[in-house]
C-alpha positions in Angstrom: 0.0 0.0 0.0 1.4 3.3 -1.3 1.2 5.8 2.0 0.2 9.3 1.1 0.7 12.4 3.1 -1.2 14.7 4.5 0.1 17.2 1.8 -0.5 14.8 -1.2 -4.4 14.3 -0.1 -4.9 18.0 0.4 -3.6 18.9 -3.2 -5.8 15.7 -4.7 -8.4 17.2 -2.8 -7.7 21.1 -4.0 -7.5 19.7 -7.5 -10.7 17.5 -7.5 -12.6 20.8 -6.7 -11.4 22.5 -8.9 -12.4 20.2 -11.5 -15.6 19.9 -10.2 -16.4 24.0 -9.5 -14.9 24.1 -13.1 -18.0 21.9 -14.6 -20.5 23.6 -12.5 -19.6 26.6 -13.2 -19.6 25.4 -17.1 -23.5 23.9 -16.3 -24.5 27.4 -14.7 -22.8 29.6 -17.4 -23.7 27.7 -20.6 -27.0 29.5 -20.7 -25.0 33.0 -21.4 -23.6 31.2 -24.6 -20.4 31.4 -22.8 -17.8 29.3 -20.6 -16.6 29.6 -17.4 -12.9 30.1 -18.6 -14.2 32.6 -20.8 -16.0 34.7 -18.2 -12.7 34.5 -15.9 -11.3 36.0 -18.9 -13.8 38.6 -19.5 -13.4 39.3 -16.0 -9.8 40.0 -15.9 -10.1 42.0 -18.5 -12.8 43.9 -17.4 -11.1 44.4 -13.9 -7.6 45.2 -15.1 -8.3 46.7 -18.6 -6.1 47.3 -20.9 -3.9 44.8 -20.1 -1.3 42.7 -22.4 -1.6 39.5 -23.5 1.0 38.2 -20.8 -0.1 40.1 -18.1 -3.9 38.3 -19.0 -1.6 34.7 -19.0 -0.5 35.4 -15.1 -3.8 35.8 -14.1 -5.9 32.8 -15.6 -4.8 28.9 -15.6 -4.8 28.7 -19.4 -2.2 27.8 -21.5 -0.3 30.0 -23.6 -1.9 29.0 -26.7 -5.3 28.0 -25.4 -5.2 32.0 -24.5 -4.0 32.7 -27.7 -7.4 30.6 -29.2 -9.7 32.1 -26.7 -8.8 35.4 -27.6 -9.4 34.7 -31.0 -12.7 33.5 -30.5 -14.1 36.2 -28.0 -12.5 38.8 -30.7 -14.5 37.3 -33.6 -17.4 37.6 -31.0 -16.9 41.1 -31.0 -16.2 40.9 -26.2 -13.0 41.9 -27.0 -10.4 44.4 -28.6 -7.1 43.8 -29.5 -4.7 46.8 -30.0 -0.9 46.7 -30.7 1.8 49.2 -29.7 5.0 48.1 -30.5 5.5 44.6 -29.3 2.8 44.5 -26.5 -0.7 43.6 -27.4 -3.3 45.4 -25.6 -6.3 43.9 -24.3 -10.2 45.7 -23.8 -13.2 44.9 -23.4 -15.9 46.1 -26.5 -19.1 47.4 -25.7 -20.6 43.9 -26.1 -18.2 42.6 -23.6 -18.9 45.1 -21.0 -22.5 43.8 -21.7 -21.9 40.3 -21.6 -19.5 40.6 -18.5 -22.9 42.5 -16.8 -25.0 39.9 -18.0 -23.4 37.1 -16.5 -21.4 38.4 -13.4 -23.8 39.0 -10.7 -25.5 35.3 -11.7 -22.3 33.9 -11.8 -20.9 35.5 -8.3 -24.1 33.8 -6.5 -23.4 30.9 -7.7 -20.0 30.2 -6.7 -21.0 31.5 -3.2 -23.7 29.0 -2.8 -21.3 26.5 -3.3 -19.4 27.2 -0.4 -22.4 28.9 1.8 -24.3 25.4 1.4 -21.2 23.5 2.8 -19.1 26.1 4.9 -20.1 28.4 7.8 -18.9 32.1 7.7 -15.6 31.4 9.9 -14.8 27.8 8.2 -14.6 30.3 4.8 -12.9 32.8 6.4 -10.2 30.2 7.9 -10.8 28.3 4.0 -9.1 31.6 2.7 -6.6 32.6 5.2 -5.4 29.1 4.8 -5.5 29.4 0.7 -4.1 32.6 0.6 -0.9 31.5 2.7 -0.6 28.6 0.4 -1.1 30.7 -2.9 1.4 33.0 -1.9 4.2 30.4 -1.1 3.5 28.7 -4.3 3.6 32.4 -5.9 6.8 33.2 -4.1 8.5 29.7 -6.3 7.6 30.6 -9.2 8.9 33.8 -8.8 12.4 32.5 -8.0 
């Protein structure tokens, strides 16, 4: 019998939600015509706008070319606006994407918080986060090495 550690279960754990939040979150967003990777998009973009195409990268957990495709796509949909000056590509949200972003945000937002309000009282979130953000920074602090 293989023995795991406490560690190892945690991250299975951590990873099996977000798989699962992931396809949820694809279920309750489908109706917009959308996906949930493309609403975190949208909503990066909306939050930090303009932003380059590699500042986008470092906030989402897309690959570089699976960014490169979405972009595409939400372009040819008219969410987005792509400008170049120089060598940095600038990212915008259109009109439309404002509007979509609107659309879907406030639906979107409830949902994710039912997911943990149905499962987690007020201070097991709050203690949730502390611990997440601790971990999130550490694993930020590697990377940045």
């Amino acid at each position: 019998m293989r023995k795991n550690t406490l560690a190892s279960l945690i991250w299975v754990r951590i990873t099996r939600f977000t798989h699962q939040s992931a396809l949820l979150s694809n279920d309750n967003v489908k109706r917009y015509d959308i996906t949930a990777a493309q609403f975190d998009v949208l909503n990066q973009i909306g939050t930090y706008q303009p932003l380059s195409q590699s500042e986008l990268a470092d906030k989402i957990t897309i690959s570089a070319g699976g960014i490169s495709r979405m972009l595409s796509r939400l372009e040819r949909e008219g969410y987005i606006a792509r400008t170049v000056e120089w060598k940095t590509k600038w990212i915008s949200l259109t009109e439309t994407g404002q509007g979509k972003l609107d659309e879907v945000f406030e639906d979107q937002l409830d949902f994710q918080t039912s997911l943990m309000d149905e499962c987690l009282t007020q201070a097991e979130q709050k203690e949730l986060y502390a611990l997440m953000t601790k971990v999130q920074k550490h694993t930020e602090k590697k990377l940045n090495t």
